[in-house]
MIDOSE-1310 file (N, C-alpha, C; in nm, 2 decimals, decimal comma, always signed):
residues 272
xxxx	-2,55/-2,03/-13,67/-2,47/-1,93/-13,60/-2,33/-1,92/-13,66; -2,29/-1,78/-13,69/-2,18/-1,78/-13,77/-2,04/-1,74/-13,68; -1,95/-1,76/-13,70/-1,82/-1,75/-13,56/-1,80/-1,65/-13,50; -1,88/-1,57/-13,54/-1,83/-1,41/-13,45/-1,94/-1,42/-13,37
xxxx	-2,08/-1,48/-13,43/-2,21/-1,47/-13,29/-2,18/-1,60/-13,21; -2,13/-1,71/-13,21/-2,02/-1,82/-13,12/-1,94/-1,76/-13,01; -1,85/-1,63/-13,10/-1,80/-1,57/-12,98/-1,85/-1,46/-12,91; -1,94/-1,41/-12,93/-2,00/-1,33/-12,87/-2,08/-1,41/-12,74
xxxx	-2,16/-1,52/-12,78/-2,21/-1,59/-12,68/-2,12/-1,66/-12,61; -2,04/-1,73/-12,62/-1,91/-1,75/-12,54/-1,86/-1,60/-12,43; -1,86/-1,56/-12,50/-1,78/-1,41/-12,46/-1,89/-1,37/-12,30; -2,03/-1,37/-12,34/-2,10/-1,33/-12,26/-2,10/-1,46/-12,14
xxxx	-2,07/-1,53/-12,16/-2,09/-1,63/-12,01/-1,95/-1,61/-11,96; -1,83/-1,57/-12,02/-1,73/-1,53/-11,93/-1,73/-1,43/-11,92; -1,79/-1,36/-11,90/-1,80/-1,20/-11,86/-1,90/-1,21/-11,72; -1,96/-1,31/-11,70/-2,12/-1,35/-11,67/-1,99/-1,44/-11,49
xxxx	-1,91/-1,46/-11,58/-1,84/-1,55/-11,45/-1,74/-1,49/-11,38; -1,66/-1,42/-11,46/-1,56/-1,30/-11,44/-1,62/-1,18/-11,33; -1,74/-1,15/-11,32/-1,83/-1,07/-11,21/-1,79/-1,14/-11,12; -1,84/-1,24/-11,12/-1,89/-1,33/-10,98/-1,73/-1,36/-10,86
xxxx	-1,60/-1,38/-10,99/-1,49/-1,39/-10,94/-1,38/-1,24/-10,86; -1,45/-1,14/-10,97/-1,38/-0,98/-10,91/-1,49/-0,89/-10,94; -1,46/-0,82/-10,87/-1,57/-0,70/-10,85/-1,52/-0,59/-10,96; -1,61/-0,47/-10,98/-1,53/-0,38/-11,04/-1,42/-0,30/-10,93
xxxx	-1,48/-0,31/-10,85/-1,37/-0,23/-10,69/-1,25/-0,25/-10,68; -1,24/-0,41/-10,70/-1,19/-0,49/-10,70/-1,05/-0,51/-10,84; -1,13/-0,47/-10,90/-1,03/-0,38/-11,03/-0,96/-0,26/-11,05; -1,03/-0,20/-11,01/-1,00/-0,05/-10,99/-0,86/-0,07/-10,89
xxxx	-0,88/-0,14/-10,81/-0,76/-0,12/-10,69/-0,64/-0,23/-10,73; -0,64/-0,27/-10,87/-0,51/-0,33/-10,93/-0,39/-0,25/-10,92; -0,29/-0,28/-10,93/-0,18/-0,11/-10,92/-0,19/-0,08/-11,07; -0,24/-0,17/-11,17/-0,16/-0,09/-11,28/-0,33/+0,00/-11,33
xxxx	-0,40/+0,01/-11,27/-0,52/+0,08/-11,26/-0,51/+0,22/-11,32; -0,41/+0,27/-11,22/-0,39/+0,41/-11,16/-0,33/+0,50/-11,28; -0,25/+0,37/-11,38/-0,12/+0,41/-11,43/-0,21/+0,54/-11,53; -0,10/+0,59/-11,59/-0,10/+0,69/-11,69/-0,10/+0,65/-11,83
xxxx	-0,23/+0,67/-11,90/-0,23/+0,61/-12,08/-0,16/+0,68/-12,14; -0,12/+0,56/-12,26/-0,04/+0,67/-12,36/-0,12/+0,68/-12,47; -0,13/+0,76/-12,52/-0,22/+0,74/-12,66/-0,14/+0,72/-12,80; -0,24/+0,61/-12,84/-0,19/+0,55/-12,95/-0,25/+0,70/-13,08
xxxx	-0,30/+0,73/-13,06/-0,38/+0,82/-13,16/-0,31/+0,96/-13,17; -0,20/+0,98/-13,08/-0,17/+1,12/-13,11/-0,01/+1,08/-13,16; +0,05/+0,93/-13,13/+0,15/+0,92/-13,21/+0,15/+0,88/-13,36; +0,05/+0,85/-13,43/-0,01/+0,81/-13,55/-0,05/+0,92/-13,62
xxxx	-0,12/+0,99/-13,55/-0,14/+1,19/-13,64/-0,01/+1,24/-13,68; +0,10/+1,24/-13,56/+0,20/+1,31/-13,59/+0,33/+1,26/-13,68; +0,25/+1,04/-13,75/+0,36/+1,04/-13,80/+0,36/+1,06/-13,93; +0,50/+1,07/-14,01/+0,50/+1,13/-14,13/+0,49/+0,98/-14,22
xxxx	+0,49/+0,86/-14,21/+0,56/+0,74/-14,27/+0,44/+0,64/-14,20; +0,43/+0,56/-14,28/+0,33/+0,43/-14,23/+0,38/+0,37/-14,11; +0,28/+0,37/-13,98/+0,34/+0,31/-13,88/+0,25/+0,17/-13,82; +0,34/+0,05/-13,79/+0,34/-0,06/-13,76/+0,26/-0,07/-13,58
xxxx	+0,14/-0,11/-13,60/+0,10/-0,22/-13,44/+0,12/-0,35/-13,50; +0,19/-0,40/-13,39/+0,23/-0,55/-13,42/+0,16/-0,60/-13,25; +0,08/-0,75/-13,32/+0,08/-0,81/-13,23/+0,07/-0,89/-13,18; +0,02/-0,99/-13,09/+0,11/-1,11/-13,05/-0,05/-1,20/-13,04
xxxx	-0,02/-1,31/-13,14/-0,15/-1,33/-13,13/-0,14/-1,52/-13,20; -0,14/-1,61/-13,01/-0,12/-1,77/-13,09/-0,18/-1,83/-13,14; -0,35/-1,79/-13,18/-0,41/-1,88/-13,30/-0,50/-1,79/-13,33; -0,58/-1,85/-13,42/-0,71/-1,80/-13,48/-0,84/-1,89/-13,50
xxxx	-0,97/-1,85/-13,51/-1,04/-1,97/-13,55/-1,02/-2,00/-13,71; -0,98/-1,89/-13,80/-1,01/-1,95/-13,92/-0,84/-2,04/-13,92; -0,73/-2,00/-13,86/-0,61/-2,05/-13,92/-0,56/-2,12/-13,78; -0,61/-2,14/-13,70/-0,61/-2,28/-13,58/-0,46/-2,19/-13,49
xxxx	-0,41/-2,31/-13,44/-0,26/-2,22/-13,43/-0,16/-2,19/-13,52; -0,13/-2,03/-13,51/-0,06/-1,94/-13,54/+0,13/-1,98/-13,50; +0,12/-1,97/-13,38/+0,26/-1,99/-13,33/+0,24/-1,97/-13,18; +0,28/-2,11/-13,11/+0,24/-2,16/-12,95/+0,38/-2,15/-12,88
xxxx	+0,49/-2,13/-12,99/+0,62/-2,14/-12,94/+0,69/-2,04/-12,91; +0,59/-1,94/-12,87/+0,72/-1,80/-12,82/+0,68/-1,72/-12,72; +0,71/-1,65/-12,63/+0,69/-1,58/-12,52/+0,64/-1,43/-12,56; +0,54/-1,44/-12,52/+0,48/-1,24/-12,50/+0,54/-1,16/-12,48
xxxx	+0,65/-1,16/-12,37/+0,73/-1,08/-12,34/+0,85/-1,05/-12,47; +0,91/-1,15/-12,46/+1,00/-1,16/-12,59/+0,95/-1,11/-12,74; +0,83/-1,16/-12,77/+0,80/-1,11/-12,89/+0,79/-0,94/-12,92; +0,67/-0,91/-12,78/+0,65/-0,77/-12,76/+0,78/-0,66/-12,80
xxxx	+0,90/-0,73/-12,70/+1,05/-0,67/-12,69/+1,09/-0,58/-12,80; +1,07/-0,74/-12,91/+1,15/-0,74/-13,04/+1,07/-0,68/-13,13; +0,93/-0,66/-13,13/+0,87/-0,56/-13,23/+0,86/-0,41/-13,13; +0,86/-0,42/-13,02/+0,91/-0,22/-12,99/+1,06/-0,24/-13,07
xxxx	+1,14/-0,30/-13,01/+1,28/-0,25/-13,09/+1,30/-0,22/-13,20; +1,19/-0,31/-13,32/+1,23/-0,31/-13,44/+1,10/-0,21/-13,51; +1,06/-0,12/-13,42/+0,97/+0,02/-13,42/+0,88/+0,03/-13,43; +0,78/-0,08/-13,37/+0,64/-0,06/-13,36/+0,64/+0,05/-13,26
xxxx	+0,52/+0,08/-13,35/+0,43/+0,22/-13,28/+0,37/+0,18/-13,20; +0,32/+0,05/-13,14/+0,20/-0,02/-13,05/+0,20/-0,11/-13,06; +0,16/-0,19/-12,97/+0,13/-0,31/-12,97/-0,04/-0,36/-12,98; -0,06/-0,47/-12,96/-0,16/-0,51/-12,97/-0,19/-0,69/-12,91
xxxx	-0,23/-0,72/-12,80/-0,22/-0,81/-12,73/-0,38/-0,89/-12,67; -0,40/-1,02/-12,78/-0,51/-1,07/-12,79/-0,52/-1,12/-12,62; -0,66/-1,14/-12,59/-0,69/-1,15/-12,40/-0,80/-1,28/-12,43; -0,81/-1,30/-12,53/-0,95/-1,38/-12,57/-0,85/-1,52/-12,58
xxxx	-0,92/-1,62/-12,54/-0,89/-1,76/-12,43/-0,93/-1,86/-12,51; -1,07/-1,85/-12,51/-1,12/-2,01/-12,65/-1,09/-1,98/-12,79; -1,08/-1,89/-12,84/-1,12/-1,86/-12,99/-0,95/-1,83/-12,99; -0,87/-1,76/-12,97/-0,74/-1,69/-12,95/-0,63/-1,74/-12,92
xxxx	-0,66/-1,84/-12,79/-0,53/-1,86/-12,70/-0,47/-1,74/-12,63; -0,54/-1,64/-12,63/-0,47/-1,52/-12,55/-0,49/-1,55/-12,39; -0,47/-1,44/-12,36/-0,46/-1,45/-12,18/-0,45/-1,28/-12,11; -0,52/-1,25/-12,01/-0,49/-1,15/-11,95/-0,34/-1,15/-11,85
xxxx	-0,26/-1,29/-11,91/-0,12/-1,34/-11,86/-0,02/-1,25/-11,93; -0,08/-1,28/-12,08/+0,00/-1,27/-12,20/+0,01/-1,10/-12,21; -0,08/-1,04/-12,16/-0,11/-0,89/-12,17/-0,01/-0,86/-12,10; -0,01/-0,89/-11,92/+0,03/-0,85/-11,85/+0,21/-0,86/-11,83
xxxx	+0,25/-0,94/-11,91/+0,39/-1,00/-11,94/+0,48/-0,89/-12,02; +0,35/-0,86/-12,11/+0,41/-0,77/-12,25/+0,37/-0,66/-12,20; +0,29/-0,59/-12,07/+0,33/-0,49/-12,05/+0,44/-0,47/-11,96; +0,47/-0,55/-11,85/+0,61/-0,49/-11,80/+0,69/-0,50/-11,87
xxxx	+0,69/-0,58/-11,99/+0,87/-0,56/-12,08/+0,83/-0,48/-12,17; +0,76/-0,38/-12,14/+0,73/-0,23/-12,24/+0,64/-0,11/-12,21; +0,70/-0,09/-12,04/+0,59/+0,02/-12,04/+0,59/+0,18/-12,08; +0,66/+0,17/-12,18/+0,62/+0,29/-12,25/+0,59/+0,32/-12,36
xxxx	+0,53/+0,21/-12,41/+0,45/+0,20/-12,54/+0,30/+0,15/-12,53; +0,18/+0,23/-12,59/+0,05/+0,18/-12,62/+0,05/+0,08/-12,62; -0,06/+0,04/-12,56/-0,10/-0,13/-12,61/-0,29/-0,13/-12,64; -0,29/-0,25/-12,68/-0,41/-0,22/-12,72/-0,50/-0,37/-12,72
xxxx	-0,59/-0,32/-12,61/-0,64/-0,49/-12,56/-0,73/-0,56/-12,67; -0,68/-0,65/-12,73/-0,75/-0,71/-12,83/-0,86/-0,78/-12,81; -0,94/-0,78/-12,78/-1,08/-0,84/-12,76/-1,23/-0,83/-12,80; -1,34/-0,92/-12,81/-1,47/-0,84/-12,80/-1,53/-0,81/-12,69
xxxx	-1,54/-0,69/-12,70/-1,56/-0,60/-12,58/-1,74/-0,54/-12,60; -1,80/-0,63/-12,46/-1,94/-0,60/-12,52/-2,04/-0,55/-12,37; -1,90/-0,51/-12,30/-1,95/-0,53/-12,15/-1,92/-0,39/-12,06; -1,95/-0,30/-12,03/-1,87/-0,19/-11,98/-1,75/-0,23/-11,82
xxxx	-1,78/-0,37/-11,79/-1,74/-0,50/-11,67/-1,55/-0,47/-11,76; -1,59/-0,52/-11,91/-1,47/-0,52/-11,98/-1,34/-0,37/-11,96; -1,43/-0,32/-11,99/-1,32/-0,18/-11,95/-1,26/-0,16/-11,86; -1,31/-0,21/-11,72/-1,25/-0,20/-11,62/-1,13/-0,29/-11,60
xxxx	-1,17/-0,42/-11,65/-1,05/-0,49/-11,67/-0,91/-0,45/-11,75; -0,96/-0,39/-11,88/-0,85/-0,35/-11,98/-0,77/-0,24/-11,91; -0,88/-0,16/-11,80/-0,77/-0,06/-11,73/-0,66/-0,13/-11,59; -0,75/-0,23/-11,55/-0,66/-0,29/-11,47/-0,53/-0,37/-11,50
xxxx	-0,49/-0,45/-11,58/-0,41/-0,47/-11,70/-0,32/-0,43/-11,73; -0,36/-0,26/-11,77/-0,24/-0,17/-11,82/-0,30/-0,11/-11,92; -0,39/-0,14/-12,02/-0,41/-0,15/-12,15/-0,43/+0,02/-12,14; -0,37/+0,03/-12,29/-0,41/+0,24/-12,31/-0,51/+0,21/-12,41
xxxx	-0,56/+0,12/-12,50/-0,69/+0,15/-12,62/-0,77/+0,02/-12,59; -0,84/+0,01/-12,60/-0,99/-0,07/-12,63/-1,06/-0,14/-12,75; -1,07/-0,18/-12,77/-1,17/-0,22/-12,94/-1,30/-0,26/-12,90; -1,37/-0,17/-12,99/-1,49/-0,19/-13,03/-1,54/-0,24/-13,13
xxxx	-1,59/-0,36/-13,24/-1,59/-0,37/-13,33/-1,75/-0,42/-13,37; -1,77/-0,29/-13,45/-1,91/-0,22/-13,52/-2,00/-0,39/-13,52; -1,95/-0,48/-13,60/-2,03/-0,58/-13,61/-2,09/-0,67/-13,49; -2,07/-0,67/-13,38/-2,15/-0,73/-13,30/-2,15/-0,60/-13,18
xxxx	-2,21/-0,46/-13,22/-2,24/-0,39/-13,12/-2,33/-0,30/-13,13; -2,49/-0,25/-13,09/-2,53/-0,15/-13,15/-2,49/-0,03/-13,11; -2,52/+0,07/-13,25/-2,49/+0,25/-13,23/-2,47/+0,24/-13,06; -2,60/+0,24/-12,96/-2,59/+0,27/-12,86/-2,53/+0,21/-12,78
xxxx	-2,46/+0,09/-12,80/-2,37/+0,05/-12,71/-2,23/+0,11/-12,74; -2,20/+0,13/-12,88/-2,07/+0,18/-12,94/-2,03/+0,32/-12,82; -2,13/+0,36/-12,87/-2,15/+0,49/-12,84/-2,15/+0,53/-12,68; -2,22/+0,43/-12,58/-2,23/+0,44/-12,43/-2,06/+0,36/-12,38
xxxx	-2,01/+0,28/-12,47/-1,91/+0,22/-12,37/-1,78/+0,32/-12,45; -1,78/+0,39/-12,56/-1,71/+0,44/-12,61/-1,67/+0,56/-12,48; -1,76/+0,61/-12,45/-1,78/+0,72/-12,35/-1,72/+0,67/-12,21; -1,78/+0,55/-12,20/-1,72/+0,49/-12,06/-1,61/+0,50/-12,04
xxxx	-1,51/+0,41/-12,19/-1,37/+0,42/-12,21/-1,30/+0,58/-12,21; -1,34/+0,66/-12,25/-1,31/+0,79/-12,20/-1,27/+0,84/-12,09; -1,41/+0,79/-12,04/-1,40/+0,83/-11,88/-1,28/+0,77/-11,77; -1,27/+0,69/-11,78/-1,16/+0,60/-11,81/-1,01/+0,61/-11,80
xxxx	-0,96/+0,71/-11,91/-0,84/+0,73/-11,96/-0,76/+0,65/-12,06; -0,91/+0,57/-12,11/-0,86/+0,48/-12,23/-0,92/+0,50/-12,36; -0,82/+0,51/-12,48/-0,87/+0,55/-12,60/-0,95/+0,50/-12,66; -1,02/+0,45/-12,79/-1,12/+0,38/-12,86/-1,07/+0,37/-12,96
xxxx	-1,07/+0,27/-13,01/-1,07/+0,18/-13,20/-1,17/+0,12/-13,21; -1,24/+0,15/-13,29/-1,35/+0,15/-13,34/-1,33/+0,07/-13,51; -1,38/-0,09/-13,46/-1,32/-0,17/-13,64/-1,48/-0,16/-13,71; -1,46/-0,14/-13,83/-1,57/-0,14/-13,88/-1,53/-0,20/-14,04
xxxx	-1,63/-0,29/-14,08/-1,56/-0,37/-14,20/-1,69/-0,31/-14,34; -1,73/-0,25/-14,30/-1,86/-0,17/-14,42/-1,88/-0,05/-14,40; -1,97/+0,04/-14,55/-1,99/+0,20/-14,53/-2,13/+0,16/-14,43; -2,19/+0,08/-14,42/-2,31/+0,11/-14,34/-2,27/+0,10/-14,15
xxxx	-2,14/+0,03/-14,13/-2,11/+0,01/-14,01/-2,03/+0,14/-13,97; -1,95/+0,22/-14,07/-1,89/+0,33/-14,04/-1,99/+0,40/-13,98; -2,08/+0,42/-14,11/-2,21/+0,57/-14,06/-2,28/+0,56/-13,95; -2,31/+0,41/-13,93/-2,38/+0,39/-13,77/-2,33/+0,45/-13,68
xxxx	-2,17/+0,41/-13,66/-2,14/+0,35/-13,55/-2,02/+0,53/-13,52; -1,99/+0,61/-13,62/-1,86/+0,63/-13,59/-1,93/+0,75/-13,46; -1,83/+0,82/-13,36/-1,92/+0,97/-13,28/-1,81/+1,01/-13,23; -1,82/+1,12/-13,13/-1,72/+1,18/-13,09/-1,62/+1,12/-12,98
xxxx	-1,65/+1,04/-12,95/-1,59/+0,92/-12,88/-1,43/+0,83/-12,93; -1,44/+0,81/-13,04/-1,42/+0,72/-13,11/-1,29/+0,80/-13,17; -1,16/+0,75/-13,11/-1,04/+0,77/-13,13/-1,00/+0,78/-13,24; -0,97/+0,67/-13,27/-0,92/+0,56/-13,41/-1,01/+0,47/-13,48
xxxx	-1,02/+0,49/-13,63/-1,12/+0,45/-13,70/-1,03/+0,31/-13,81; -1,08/+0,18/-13,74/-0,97/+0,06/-13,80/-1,04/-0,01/-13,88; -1,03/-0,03/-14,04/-1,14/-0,12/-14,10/-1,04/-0,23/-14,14; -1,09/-0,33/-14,08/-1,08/-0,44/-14,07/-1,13/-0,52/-14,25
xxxx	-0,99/-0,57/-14,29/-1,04/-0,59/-14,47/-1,04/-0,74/-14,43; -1,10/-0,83/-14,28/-1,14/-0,98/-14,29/-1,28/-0,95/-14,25; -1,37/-1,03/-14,37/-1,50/-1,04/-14,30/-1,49/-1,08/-14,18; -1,53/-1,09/-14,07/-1,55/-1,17/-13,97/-1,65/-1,27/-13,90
xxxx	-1,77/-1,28/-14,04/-1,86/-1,40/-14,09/-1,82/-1,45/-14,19; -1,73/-1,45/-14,24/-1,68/-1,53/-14,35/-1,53/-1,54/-14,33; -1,48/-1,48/-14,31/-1,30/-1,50/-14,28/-1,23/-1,50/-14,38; -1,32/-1,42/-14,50/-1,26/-1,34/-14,65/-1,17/-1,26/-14,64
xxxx	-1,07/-1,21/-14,70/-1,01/-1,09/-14,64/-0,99/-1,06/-14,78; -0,99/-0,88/-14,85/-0,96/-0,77/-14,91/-0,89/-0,70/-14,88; -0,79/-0,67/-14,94/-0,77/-0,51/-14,94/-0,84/-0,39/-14,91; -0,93/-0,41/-15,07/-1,02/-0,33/-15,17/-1,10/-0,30/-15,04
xxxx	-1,13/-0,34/-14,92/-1,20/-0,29/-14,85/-1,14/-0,18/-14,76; -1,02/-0,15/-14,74/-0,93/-0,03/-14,66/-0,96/+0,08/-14,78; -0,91/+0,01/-14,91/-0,93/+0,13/-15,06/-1,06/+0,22/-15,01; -1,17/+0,10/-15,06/-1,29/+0,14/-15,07/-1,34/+0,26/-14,95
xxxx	-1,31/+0,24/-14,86/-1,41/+0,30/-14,69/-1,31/+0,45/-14,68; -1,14/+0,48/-14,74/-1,06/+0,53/-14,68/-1,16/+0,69/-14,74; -1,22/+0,71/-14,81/-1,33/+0,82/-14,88/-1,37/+0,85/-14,75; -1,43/+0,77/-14,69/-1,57/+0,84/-14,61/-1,57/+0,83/-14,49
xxxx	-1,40/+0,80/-14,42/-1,37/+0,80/-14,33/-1,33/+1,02/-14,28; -1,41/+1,03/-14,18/-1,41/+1,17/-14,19/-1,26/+1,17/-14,13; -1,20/+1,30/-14,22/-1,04/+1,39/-14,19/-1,00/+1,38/-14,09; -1,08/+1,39/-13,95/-1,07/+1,42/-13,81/-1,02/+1,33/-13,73
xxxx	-1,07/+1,18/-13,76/-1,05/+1,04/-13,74/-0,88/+1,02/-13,78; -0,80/+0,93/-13,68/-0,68/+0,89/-13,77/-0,74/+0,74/-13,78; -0,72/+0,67/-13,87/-0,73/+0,59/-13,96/-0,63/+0,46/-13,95; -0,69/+0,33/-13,93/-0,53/+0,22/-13,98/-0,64/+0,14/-14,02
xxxx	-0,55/+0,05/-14,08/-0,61/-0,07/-14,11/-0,55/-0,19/-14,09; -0,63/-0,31/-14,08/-0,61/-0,42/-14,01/-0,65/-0,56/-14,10; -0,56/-0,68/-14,09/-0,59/-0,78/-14,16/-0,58/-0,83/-14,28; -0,48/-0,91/-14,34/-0,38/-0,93/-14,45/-0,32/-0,85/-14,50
xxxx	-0,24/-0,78/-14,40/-0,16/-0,71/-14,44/+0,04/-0,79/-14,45; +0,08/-0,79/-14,54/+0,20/-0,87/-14,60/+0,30/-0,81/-14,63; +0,29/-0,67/-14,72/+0,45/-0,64/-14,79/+0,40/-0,50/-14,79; +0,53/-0,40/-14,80/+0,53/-0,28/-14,80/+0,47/-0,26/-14,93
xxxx	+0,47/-0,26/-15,03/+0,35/-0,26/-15,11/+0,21/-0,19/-15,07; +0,19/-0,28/-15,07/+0,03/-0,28/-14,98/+0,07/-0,16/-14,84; +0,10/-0,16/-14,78/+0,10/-0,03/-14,70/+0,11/+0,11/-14,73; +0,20/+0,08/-14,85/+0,25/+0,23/-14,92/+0,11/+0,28/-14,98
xxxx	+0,03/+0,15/-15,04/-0,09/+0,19/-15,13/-0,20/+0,21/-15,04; -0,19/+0,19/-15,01/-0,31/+0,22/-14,79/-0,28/+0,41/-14,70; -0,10/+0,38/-14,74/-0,08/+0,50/-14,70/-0,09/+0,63/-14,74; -0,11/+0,60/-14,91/-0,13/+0,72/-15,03/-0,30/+0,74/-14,97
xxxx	-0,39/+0,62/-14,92/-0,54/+0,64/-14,92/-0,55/+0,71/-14,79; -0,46/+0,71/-14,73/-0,51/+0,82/-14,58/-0,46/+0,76/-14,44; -0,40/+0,62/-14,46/-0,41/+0,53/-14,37/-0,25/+0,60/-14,31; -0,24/+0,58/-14,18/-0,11/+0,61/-14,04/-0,11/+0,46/-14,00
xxxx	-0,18/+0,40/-13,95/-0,15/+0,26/-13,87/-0,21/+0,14/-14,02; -0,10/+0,07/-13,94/-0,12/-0,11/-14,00/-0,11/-0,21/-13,88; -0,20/-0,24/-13,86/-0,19/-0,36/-13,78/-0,17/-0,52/-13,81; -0,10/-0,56/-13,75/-0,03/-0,70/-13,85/-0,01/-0,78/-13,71
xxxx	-0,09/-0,91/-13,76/-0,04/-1,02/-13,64/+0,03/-1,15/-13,70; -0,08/-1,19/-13,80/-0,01/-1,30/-13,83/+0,04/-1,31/-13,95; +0,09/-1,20/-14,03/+0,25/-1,24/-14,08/+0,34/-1,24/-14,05; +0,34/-1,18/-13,93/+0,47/-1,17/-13,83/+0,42/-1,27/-13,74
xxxx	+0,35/-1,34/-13,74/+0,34/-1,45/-13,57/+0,32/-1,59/-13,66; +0,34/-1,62/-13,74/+0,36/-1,72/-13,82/+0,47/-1,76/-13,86; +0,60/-1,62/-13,84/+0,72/-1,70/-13,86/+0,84/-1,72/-13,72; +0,93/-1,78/-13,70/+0,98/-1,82/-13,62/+1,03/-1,72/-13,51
xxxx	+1,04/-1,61/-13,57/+1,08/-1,52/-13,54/+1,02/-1,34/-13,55; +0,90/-1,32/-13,50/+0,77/-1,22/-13,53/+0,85/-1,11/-13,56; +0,97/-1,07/-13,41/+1,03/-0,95/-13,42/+1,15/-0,90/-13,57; +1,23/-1,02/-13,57/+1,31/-1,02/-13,68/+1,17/-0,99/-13,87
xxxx	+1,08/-1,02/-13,83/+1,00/-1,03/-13,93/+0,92/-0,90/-13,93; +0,90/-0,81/-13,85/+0,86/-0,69/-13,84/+1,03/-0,60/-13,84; +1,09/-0,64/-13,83/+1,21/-0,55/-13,89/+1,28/-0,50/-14,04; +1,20/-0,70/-14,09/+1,22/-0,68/-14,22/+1,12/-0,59/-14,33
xxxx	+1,05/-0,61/-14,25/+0,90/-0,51/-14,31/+0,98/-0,38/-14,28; +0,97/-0,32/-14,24/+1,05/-0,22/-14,19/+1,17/-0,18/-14,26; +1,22/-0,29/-14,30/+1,32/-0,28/-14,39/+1,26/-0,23/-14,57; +1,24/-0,29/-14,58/+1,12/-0,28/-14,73/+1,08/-0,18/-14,75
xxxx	+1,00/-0,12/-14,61/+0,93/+0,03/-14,62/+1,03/+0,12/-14,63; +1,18/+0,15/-14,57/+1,25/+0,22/-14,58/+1,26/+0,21/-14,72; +1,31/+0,10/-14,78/+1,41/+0,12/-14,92/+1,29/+0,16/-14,98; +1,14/+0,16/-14,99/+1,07/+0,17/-15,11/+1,07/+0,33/-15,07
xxxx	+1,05/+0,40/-14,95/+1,07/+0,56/-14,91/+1,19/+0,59/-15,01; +1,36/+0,53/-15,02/+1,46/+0,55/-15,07/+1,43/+0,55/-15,22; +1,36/+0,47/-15,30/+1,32/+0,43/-15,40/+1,22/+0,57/-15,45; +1,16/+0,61/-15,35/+1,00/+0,66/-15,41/+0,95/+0,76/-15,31
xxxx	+1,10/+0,85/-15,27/+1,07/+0,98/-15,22/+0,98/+1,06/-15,15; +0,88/+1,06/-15,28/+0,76/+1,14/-15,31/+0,63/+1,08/-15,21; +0,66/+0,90/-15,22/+0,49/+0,88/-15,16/+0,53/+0,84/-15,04; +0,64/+0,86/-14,97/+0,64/+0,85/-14,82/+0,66/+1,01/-14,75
């Protein structure tokens, strides 16, 4: 059993227990239920420049803990200030160290920015939670879900008022999985049976990602460099956790990226 079917079976007995504790009704009547989404997908179409989800995320299974020493709220703060386009706030508990705590912390100290509930989401139980929460987008990720589930909980999320990211790490997982549902099209360049990570895999997929789709990409992502060369391939969003949650300071470290991307725009006109 390879670590993404660990968490999947994990995943399903806390979904399995999470019923038994709240009802869907019982969600629905959270206050922040009711609230109004913002979409991550129509600020990303309209931007002109590579734009930053940063997000708050204290470990990993392949790299253990990340960084245990900082507050959600605070972090959140300091990457809206220093211009993230969205955030992105891990909910997953054994594999992650997240928290539907950590979610809810970083949305009152930012509610006017996307967020985007980081989880495997294998349950339509799940959506109701991510709306109760606050969460505006959802992830779906192609590898542990079939066409017809992509595809039925994609719709659910609609119904909803919640967007869809849809990660896909191969051309066979795109073609399956992508439909009219499906907001945001995120390829994920870490295997997530092996915990390889590429570039060459955002290069490679950004062809046959259809025009209609906006596009980011997710997972070792490091220096403006690499984003500029992502952004010439089609790509609006970068999502970035742990090179910014690795150093002491996430928000100061997403400003410096930020800083980079500016001067290489000042440097190189043409490709921003």
């Amino acid at each position: 059993m390879n670590i993404l079917e660990k968490i999947i079976a994990r995943k399903q007995i806390e979904i399995s227990e999470s019923k038994k504790h709240k009802s869907v009704s019982a969600l629905e009547n959270e206050s922040l239920f009711s609230r109004k989404t913002i979409s991550l997908a129509t600020a990303l179409r309209s931007a002109s420049s590579p734009q930053i989800i940063s997000e708050f995320k204290r470990k990993s299974p392949s790299k253990g803990i990340i960084n245990d020493q900082v507050l959600p709220e605070n972090v959140t703060s300091d990457y809206v200030n220093a211009g993230a386009v969205g955030l992105s706030v891990l909910t997953d508990t054994d594999f992650f160290g997240g928290s539907f705590d950590d979610f809810l912390k970083a949305r009152q100290a930012n509610p006017g920015i996307p967020m985007l509930r980081k989880d495997f989401i294998v349950d339509e139980y799940q959506l109701y939670e991510a709306k109760s929460i606050g969460a505006d987008i959802i992830l779906l990720i192609a590898a542990c879900l079939k066409p017809s589930e992509i595809a039925a909980l994609s719709q659910k999320a609609h119904q909803l008022g919640l967007e869809v990211l849809l990660e896909v790490h191969n051309a066979e997982e795109l073609e399956q999985s992508i439909g009219d549902h499906i907001d945001i099209v995120g390829v994920n360049n870490r295997n997530l049976k092996t915990f390889e990570t590429s570039i060459e895999t955002s290069v490679s997929l950004s062809e046959l990602i259809p025009a209609s789709f906006v596009k980011i990409s997710e997972s070792g992502l490091k220096d403006a460099d690499t984003i500029v060369k992502l952004y010439q391939h089609g790509y609006k969003g970068f999502l970035i956790g742990e090179t910014f949650m690795k150093t002491a300071n996430p928000g100061a470290a997403l400003a410096d990226l930020q800083q980079d991307l500016t001067q290489h725009s000042n440097l190189n006109p043409l490709v921003l």
